[in-house]
C-alpha beads as a LAMMPS data file, in Angstrom:
LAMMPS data file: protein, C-alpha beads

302 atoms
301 bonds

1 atom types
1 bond types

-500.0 500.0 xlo xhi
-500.0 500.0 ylo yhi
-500.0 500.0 zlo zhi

Masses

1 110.0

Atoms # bond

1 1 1 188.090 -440.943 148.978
2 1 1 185.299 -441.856 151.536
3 1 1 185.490 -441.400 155.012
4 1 1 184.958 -444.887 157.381
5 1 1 182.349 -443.601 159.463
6 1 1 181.990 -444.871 163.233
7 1 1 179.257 -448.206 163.318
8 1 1 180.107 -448.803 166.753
9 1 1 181.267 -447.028 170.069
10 1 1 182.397 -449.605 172.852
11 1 1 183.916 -449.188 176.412
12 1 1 186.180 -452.418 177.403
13 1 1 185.020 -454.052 180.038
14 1 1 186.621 -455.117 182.970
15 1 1 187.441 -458.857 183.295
16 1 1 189.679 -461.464 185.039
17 1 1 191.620 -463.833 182.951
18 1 1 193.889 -466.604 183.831
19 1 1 194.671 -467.538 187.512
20 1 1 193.261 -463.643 188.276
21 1 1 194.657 -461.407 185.830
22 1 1 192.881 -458.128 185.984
23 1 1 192.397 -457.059 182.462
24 1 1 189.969 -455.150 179.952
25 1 1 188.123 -456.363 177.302
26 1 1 187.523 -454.607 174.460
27 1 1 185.904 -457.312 172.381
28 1 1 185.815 -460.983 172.192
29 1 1 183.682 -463.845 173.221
30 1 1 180.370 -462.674 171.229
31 1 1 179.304 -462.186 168.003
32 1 1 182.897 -461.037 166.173
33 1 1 181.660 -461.161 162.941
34 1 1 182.176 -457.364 162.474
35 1 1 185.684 -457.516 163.503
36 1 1 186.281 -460.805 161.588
37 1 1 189.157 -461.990 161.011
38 1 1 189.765 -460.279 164.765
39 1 1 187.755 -462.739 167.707
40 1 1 189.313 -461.039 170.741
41 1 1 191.463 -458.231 171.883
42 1 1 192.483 -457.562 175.642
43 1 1 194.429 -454.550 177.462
44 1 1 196.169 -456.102 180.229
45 1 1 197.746 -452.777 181.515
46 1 1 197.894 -452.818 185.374
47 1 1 200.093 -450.984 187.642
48 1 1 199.075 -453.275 190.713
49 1 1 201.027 -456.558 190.347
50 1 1 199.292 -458.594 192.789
51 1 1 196.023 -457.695 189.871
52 1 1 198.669 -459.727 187.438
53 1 1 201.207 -461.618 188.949
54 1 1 199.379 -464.583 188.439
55 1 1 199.299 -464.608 184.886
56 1 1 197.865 -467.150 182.087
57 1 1 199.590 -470.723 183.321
58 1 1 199.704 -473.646 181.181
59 1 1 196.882 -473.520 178.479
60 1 1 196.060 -475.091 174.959
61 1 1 195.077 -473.318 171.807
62 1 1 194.397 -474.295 168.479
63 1 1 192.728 -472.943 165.295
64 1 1 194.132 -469.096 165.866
65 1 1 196.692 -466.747 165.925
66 1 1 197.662 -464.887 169.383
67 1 1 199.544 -461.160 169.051
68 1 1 201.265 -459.860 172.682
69 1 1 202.419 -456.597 172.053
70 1 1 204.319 -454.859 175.452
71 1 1 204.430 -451.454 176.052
72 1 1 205.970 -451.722 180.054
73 1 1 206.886 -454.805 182.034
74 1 1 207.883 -457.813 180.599
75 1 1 205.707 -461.617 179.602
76 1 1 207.985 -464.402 180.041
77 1 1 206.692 -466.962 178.086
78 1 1 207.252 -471.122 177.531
79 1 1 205.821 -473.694 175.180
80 1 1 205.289 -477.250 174.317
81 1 1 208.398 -476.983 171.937
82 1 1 210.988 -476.369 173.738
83 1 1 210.205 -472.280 173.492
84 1 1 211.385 -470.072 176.110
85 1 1 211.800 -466.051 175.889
86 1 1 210.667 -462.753 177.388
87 1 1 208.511 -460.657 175.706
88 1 1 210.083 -456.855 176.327
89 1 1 208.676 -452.989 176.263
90 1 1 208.220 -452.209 172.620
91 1 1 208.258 -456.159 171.275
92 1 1 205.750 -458.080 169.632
93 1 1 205.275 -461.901 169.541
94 1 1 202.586 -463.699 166.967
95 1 1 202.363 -467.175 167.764
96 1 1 200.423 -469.531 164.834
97 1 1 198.834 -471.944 166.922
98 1 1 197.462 -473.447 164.359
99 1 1 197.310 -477.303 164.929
100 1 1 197.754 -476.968 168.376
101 1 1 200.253 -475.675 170.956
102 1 1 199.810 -475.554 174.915
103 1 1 202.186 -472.384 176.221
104 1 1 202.366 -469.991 179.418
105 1 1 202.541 -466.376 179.492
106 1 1 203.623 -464.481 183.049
107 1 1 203.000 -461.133 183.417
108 1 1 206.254 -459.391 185.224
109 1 1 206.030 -455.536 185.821
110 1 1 208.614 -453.071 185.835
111 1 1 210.628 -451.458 188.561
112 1 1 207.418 -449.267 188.796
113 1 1 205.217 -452.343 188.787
114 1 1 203.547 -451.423 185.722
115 1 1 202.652 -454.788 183.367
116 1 1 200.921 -452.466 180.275
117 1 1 200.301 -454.677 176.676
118 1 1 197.659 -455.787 174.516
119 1 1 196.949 -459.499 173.331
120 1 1 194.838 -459.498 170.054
121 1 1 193.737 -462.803 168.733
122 1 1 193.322 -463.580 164.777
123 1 1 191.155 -466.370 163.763
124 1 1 193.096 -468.814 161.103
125 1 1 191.122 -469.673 157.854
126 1 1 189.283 -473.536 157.427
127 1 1 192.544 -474.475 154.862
128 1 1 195.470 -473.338 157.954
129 1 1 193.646 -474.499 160.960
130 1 1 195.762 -477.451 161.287
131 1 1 199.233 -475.963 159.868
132 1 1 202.214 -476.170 161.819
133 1 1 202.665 -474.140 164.837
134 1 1 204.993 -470.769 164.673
135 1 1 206.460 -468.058 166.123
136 1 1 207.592 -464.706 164.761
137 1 1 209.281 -462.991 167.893
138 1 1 209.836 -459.242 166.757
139 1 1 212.093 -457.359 169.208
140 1 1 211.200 -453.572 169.282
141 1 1 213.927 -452.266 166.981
142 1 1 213.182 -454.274 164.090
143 1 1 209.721 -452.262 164.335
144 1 1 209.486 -449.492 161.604
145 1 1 209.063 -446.466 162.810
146 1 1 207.126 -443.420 160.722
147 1 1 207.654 -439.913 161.858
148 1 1 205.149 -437.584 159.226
149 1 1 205.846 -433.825 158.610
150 1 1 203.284 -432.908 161.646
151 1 1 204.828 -435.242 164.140
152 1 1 202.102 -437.565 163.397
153 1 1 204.335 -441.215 164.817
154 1 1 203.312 -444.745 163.353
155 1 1 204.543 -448.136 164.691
156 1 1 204.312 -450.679 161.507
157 1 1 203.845 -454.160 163.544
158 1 1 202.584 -455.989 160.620
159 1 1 201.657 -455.301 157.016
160 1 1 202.128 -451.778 154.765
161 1 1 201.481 -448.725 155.323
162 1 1 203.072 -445.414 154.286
163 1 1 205.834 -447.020 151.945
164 1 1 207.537 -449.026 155.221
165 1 1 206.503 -452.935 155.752
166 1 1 206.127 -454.260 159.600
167 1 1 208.606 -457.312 160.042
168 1 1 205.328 -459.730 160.803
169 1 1 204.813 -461.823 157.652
170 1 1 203.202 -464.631 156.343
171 1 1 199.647 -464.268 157.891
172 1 1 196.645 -465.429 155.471
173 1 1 194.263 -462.260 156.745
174 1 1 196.922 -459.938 156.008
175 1 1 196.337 -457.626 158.845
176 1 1 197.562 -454.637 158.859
177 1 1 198.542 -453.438 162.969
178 1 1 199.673 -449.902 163.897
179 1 1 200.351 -447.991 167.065
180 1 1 199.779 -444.335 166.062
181 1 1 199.938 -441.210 167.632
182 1 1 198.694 -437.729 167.248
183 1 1 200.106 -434.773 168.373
184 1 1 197.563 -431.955 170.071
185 1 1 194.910 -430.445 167.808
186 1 1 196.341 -432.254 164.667
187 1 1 193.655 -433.783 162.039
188 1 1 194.752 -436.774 160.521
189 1 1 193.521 -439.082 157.609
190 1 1 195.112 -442.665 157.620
191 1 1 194.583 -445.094 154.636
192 1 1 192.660 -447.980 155.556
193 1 1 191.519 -450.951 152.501
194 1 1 188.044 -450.743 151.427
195 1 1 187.590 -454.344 151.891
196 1 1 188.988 -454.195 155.032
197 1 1 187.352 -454.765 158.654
198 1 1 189.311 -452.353 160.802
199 1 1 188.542 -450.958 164.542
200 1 1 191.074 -448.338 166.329
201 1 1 191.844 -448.810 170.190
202 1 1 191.977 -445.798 172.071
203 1 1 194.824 -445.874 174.909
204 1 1 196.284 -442.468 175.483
205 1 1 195.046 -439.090 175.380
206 1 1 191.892 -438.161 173.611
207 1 1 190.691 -436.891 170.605
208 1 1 187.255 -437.521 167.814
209 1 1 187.070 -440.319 165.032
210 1 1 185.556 -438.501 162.603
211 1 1 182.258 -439.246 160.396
212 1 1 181.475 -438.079 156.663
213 1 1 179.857 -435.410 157.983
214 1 1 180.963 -434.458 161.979
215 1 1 183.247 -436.100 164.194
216 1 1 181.814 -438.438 166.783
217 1 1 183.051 -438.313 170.204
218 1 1 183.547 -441.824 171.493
219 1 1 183.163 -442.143 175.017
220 1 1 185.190 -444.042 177.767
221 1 1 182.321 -445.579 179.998
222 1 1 178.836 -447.158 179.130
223 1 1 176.667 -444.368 178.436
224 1 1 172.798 -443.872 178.118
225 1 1 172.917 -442.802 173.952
226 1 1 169.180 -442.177 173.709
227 1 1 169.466 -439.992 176.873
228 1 1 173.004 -438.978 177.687
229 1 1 175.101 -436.406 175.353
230 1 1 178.263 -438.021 174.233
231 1 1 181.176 -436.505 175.817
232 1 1 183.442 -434.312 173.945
233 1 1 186.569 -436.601 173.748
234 1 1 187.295 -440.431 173.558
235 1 1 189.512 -441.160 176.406
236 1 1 191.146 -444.468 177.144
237 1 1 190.156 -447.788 176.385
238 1 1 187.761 -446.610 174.170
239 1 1 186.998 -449.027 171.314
240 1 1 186.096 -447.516 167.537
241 1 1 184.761 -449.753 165.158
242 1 1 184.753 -448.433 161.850
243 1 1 182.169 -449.497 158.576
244 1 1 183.220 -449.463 155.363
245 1 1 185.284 -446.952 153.426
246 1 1 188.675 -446.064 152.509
247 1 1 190.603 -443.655 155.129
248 1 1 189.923 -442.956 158.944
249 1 1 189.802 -439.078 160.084
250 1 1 191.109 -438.359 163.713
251 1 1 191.032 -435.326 165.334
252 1 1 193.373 -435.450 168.407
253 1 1 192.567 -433.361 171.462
254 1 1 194.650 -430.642 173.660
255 1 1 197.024 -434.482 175.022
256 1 1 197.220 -435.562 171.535
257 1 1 195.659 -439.215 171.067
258 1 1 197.594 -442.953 170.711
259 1 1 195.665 -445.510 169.352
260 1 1 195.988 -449.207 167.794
261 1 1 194.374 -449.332 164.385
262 1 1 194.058 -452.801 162.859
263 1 1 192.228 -454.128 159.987
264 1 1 192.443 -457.301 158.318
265 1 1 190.301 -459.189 155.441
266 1 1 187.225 -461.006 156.689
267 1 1 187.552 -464.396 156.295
268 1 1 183.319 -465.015 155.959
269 1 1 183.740 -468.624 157.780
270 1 1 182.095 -470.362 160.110
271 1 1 183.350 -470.201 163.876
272 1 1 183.052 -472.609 166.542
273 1 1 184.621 -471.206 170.062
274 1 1 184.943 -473.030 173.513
275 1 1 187.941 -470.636 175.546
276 1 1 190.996 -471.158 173.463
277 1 1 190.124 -472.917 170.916
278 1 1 187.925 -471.638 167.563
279 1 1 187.476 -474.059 164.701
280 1 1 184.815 -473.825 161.860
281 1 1 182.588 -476.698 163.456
282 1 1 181.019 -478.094 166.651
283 1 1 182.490 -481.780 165.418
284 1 1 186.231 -480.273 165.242
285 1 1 185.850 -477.879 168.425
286 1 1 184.675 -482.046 170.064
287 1 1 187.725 -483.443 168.662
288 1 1 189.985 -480.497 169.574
289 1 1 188.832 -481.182 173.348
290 1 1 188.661 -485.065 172.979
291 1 1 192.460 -484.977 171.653
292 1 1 193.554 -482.584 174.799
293 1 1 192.142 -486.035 176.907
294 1 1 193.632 -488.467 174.809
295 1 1 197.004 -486.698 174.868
296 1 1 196.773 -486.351 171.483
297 1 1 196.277 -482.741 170.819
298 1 1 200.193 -481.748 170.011
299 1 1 200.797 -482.673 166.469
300 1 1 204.110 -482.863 165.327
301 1 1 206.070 -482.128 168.436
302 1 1 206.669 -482.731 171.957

Bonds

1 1 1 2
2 1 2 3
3 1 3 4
4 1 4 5
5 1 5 6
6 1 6 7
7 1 7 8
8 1 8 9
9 1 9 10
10 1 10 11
11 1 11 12
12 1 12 13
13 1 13 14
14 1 14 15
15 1 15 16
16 1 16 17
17 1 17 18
18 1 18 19
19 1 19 20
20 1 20 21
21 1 21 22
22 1 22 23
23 1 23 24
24 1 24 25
25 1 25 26
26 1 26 27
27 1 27 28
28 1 28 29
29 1 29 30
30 1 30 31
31 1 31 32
32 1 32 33
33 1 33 34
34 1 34 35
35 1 35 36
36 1 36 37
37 1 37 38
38 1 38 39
39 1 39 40
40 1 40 41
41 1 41 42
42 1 42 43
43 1 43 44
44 1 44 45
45 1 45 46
46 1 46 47
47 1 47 48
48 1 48 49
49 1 49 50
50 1 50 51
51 1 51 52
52 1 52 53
53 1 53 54
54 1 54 55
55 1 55 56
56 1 56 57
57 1 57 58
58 1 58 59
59 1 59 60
60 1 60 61
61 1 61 62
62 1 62 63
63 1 63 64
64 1 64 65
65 1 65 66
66 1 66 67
67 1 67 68
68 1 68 69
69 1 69 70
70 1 70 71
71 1 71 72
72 1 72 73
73 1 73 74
74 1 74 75
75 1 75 76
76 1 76 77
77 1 77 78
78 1 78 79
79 1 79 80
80 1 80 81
81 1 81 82
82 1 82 83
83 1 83 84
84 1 84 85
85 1 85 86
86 1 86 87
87 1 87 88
88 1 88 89
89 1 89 90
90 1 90 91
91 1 91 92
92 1 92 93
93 1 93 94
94 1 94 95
95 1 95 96
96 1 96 97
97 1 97 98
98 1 98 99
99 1 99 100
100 1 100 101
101 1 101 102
102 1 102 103
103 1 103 104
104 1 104 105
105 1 105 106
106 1 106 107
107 1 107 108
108 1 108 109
109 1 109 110
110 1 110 111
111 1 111 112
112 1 112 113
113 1 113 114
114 1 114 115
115 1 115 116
116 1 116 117
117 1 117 118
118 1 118 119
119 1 119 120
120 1 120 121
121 1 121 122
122 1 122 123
123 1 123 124
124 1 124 125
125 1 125 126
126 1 126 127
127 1 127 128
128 1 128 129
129 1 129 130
130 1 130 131
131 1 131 132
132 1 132 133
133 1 133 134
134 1 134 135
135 1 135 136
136 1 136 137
137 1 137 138
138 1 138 139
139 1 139 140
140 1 140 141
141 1 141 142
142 1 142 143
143 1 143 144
144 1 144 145
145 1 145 146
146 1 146 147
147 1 147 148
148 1 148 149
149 1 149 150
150 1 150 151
151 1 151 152
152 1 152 153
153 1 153 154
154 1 154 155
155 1 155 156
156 1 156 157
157 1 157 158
158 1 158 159
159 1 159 160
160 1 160 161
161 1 161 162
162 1 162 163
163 1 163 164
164 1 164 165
165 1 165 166
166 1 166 167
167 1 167 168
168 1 168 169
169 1 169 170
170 1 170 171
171 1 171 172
172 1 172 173
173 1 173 174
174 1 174 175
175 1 175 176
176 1 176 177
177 1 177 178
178 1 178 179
179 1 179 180
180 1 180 181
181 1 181 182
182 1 182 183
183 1 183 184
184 1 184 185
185 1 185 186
186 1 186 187
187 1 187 188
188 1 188 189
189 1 189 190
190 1 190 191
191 1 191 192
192 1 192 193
193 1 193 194
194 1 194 195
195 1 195 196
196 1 196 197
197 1 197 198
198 1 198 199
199 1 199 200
200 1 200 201
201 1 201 202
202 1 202 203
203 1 203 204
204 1 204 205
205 1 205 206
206 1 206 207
207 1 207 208
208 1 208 209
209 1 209 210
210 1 210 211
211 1 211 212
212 1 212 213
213 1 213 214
214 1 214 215
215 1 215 216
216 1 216 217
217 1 217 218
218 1 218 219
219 1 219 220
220 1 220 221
221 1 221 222
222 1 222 223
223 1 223 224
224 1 224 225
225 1 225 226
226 1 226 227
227 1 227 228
228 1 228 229
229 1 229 230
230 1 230 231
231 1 231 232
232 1 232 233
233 1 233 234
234 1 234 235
235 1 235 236
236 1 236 237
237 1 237 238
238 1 238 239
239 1 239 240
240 1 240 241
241 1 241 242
242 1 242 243
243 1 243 244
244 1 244 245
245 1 245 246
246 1 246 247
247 1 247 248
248 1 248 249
249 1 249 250
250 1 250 251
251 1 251 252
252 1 252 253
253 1 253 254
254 1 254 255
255 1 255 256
256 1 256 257
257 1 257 258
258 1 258 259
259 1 259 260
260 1 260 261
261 1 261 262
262 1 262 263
263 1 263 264
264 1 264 265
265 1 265 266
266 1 266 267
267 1 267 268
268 1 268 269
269 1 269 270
270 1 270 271
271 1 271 272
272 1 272 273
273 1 273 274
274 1 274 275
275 1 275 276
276 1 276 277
277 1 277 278
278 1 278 279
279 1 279 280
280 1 280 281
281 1 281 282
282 1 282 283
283 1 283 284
284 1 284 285
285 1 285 286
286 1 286 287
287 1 287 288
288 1 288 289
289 1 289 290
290 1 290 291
291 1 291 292
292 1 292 293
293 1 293 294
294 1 294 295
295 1 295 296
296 1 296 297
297 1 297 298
298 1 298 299
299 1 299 300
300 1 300 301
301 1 301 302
């Protein structure tokens, strides 16, 4: 067994999306190609509502896959066919965009006015670019749930892991999308594919990702590395991307640490990306925006 050592250390970055959501970034819009078959991955968590109310108002995508998973507050969300739903604490929705769908999602908060969630986007390969649109609307029970001997806890969103399968199917990078946490001062090794891209998200607590030889703290701000001493924990919102190998070592700190960790196989395509849109050439990316003039760009529905 090798350990994945740490290739990258990243701090999201704060951004406004939509009509003036107030989000972080932890990726996206640059070169992917080390998170590939992952382009973008946002935490919208906000406990000021007039930083989300707003939301993400009519909008087109085509060519990708978008994941919303909530942890507080709810997304109401709508859709050129007819969809209409609420995305709850604890659910997940993957929407295929695939040949092209133009949707809304509205941020709501709770009775605390916390809106907390992720949205991850996965790109679709040349061959399913153009399939039909779907939805796979997961509602947080159906989610399995993994309780290990040390009170190590894993939410199985999509793909296998630990003998349980998440109920997302059907997706051509076969991802594989966990919320884990780890309790205080616990060391944990979780399987991840050798062939695998994978990156952890850091959103609770702290703790060390751990290298072949000595964990690596990742930090939760920018940080001077030739000059500045790493800090001893990652914190929130730290990003962790991970080279190759075949398990990831954690070592959560005196809070314990929650983290996403997703991994998926590279697709090794070419991308073309204008906003929501990402196709594999300048000439479809053209068409893609020609077709949202024409009226033409919903195929296959109303």
């Amino acid at each position: 067994m090798s350990i994945r050592p740490v290739k990258r250390l990243v701090a999201a970055k704060p951004t406004v999306e939509g009509a003036g959501v107030h989000l972080r970034r932890a990726f996206g819009f640059g070169n992917t190609a080390d998170f590939d078959p992952f382009l973008l991955l946002d935490d919208f968590r906000n406990d000021v509502p007039e930083d989300y109310l707003a939301g993400f108002p009519w909008h087109p995508h085509r060519g990708i896959e978008t994941i919303t998973y909530v942890l507080a507050g709810t997304v109401e969300h709508g859709d050129s066919m007819g969809n209409r739903g609420e995305i709850r604490s604890g659910d997940v929705q993957w929407m295929t965009a695939g040949s092209g769908i133009i949707h809304q999602e509205m941020p709501k908060g709770d009775h605390s006015g916390r809106m907390h969630g992720f949205q991850l986007w996965a790109n679709l390969p040349a061959s399913l670019k153009m399939t039909a649109p779907r939805y796979q609307e997961v509602k947080a029970p159906e989610i399995p749930e993994i309780k290990d001997d040390d009170g190590t806890h894993v939410r199985v969103v999509c793909g296998n892991f630990w003998g349980k399968s998440g109920p997302v199917d059907g997706i051509a990078a076969e991802p594989i999308y966990l919320d884990v946490s780890v309790p205080p001062g616990r060391r944990k090794t979780l399987p991840v594919g050798t062939t695998r891209h994978a990156f952890a998200y850091v959103f609770a607590g702290s703790g060390k990702f751990c290298n072949a030889s000595e964990p690596l703290a990742v930090p939760t701000e920018a940080v001077g590395w030739l000059d500045t001493a790493p800090p001893v924990a990652a914190d929130n919102r730290s990003l962790v991307l991970f080279d190759r190998g075949d398990e990831v070592v954690v070592q959560a700190g005196d809070e314990g640490i929650r983290f996403l960790l997703v991994s998926g196989k590279p697709l090794e395509e070419p991308v073309a990306w204008y906003g929501p849109i990402v196709m594999n050439t300048q000439e479809q990316l053209q068409q893609a925006f020609k077709d949202l003039e024409k009226g033409t760009f919903l195929k296959g529905h109303k």
